[in-house]
C-alpha positions as MATLAB code, in Angstrom:
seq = 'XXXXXXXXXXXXXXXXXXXXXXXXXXXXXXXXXXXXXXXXXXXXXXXXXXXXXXXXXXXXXXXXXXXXXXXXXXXXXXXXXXXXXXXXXXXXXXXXXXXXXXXXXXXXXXXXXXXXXXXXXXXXXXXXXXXXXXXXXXXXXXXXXXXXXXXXXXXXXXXXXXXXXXXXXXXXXXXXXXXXXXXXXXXXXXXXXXXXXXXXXXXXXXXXXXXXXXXXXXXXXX';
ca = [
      -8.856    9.731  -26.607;
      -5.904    7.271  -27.422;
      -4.648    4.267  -26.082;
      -1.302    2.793  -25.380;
       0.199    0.863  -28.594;
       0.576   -3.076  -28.718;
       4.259   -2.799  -28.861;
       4.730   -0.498  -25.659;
       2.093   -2.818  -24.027;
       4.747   -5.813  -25.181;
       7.908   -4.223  -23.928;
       6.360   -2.953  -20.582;
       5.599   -7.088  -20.223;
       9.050   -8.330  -20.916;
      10.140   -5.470  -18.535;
       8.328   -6.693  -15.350;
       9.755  -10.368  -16.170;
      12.307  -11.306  -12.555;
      10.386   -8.376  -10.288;
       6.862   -8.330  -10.895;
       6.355  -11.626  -10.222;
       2.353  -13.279   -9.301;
       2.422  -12.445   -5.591;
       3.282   -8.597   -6.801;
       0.507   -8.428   -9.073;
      -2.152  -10.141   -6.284;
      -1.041   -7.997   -3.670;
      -1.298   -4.632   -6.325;
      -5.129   -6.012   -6.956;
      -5.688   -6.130   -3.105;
      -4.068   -2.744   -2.898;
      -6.352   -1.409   -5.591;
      -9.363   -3.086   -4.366;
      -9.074   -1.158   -0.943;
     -10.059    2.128   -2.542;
      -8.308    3.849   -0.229;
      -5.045    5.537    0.148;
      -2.803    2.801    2.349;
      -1.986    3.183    6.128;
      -0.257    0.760    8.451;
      -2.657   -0.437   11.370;
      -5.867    0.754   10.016;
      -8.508   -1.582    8.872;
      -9.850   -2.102    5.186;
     -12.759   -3.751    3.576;
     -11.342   -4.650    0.197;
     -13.454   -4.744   -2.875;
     -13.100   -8.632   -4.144;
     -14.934   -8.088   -7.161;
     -12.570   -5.023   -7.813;
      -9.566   -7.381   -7.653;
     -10.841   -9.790   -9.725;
     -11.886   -8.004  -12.707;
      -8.478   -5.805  -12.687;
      -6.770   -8.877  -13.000;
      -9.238  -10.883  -15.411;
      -8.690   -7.022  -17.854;
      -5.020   -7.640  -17.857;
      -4.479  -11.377  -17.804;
      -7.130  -12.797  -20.114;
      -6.704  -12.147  -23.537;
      -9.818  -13.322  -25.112;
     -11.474   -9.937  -26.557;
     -14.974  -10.346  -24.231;
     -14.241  -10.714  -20.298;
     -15.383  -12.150  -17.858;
     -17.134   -9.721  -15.308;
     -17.082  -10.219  -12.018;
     -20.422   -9.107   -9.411;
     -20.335  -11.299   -6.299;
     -21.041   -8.903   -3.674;
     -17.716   -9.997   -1.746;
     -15.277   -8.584    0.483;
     -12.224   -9.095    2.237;
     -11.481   -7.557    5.476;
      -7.057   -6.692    6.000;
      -5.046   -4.652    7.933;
      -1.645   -3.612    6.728;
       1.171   -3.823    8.615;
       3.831   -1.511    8.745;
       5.914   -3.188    6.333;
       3.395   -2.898    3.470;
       5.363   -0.722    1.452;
       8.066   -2.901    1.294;
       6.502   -6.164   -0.907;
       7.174   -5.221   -3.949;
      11.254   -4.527   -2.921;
      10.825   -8.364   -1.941;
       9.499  -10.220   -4.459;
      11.725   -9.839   -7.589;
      15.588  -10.161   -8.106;
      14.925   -6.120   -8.432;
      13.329   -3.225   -7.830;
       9.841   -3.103  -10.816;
      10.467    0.279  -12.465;
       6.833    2.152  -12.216;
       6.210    2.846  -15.753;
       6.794   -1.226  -16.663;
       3.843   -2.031  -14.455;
       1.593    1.156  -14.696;
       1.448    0.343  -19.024;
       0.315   -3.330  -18.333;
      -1.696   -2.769  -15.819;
      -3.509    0.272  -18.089;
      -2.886   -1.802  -21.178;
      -6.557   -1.444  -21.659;
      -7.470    2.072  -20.827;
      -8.076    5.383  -22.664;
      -6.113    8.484  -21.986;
      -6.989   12.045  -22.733;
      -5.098   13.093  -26.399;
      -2.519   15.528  -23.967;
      -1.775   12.866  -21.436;
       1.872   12.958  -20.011;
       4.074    9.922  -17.750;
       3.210   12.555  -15.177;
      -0.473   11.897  -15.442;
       0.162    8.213  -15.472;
       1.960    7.932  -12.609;
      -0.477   10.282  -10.287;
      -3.250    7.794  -11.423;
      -1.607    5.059  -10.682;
      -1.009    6.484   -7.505;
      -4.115    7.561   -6.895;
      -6.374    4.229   -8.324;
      -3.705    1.874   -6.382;
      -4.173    3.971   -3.116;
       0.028    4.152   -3.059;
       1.181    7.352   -1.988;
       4.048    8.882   -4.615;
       6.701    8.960   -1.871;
       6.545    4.975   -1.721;
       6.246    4.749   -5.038;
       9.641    6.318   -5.328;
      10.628    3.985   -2.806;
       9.965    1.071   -3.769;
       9.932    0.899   -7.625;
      12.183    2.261   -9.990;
      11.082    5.449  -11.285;
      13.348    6.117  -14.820;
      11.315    7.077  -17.265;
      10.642    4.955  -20.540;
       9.116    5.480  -24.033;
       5.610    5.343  -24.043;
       3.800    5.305  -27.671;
       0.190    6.092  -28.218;
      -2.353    5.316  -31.147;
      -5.883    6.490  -31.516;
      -7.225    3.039  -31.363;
      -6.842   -0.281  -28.926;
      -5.465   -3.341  -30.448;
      -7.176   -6.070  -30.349;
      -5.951   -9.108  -27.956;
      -5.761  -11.294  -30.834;
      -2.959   -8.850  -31.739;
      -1.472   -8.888  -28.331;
      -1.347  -12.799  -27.955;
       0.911  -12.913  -31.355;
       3.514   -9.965  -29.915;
       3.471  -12.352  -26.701;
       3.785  -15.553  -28.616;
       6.920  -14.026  -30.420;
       8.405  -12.950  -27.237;
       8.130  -16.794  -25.592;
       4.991  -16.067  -23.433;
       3.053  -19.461  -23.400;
      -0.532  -18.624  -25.183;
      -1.657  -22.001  -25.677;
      -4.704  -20.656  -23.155;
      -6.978  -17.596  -22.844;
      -4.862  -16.931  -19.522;
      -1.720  -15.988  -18.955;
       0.465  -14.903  -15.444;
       3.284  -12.786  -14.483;
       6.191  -15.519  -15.889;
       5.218  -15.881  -19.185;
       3.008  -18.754  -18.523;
      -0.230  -20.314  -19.590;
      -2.803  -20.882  -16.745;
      -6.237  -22.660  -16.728;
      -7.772  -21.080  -14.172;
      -9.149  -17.566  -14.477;
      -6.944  -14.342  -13.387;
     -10.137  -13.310  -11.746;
     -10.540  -16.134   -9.526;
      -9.711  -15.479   -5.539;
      -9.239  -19.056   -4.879;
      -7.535  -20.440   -7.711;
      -6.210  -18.336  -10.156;
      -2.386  -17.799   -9.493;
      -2.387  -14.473   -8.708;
      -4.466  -13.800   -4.969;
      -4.287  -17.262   -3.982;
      -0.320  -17.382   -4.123;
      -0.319  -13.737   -2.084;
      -2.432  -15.064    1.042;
      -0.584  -18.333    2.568;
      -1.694  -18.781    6.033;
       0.190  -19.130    9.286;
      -1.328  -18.919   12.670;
      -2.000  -16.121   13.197;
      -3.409  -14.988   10.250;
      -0.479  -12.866    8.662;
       1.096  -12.214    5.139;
       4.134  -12.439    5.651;
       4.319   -9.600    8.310;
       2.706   -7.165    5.545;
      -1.134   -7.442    6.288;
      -3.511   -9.279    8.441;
      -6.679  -10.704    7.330;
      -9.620  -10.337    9.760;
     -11.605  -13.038    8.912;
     -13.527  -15.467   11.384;
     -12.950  -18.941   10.085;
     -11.716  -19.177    6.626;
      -9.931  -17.122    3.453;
     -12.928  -18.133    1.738;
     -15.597  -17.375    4.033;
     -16.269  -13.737    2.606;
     -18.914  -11.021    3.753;
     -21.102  -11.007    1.388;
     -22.518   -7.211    0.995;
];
């Protein structure tokens, strides 16, 4: 098994900086937390807990996490503008292999893996099909180097540091800050919270409805 190296980790970071902004990577946790493959007008029941530890894995850098096992979920419907969020966040299109390295900063990959491989998982674990990946990220290859062993985040938090990411706390966002609250956190970290803003009628900006009865924050509770 290896692992991707510190520095590819790094330069994947400073690659997502003016695309992959907060929203993107709250609405990629909600995507990933459907465990589903994404369709327009049908409903999901979204794994909270799912969201929140993705995000906590890749946003924390203290070396023990914080696990997440609250039994919630979070009921959406996607519109049939879904696939177009991430084209709308950033000042340009994310390319795919900038986000897929961060957001598998942490994981193990068989010794023969190829950016093939990567991408299909990503496709697969994010439940977004390859033909809107190719649609709405940039797809150009870059250099990806492995090692047979993960860094540590202590390691990780100096590359950062030398880059101008603030790592004055254990959490960090999308924009090179420092952030009190957890990644993990639904209601207050800066990720999920700044992806759901309410109007009326309950809707994301036209790319998913929420179907809940009163509140965000009034989750079913499995």
């Amino acid at each position: 098994m290896k692992y991707i190296n510190v520095k590819s980790v790094v330069e994947a970071y400073k690659g997502f900086q003016d695309c992959m902004t907060n929203k993107s990577w709250g609405y990629l946790a909600l995507l990933k937390g459907c465990k589903n493959r994404v369709c327009p007008s049908v409903p999901y029941e979204v794994d909270l807990d799912e969201v929140s530890n993705f995000l906590e894995d890749i946003f924390n850098l203290s070396q023990t996490k914080k696990k997440y096992n609250s039994g919630r979920t979070l009921h959406v419907v996607f519109s049939n503008k879904w696939d177009k969020y991430f084209n709308d966040q950033g000042k340009h299109l994310p390319n795919i292999y900038d986000v897929a390295i961060w957001a598998y900063r942490r994981n193990s990959f068989e010794d023969n893996v190829t950016k093939e491989d990567i991408l299909q998982r990503f496709a697969k674990e994010f439940n977004i099909p390859l033909n809107i990946i190719s649609s709405s990220f940039n797809t150009r290859t870059k250099e990806t180097v492995f090692t047979d062993s993960l860094y540590s985040e202590a390691v990780l938090k100096s590359e950062l540091n030398a880059i101008g990411v603030d790592v004055s706390k254990e959490n960090i966002d999308a924009k090179k800050g420092s952030v009190v609250a957890s990644p993990g956190e639904i209601s207050r970290g800066p990720f999920v919270s700044n992806v759901i803003c309410w109007t009326g009628d309950y809707r994301l900006y036209s790319y998913l409805t929420i179907k809940l009865p009163v509140s965000l924050w009034q989750y079913r509770k499995v």
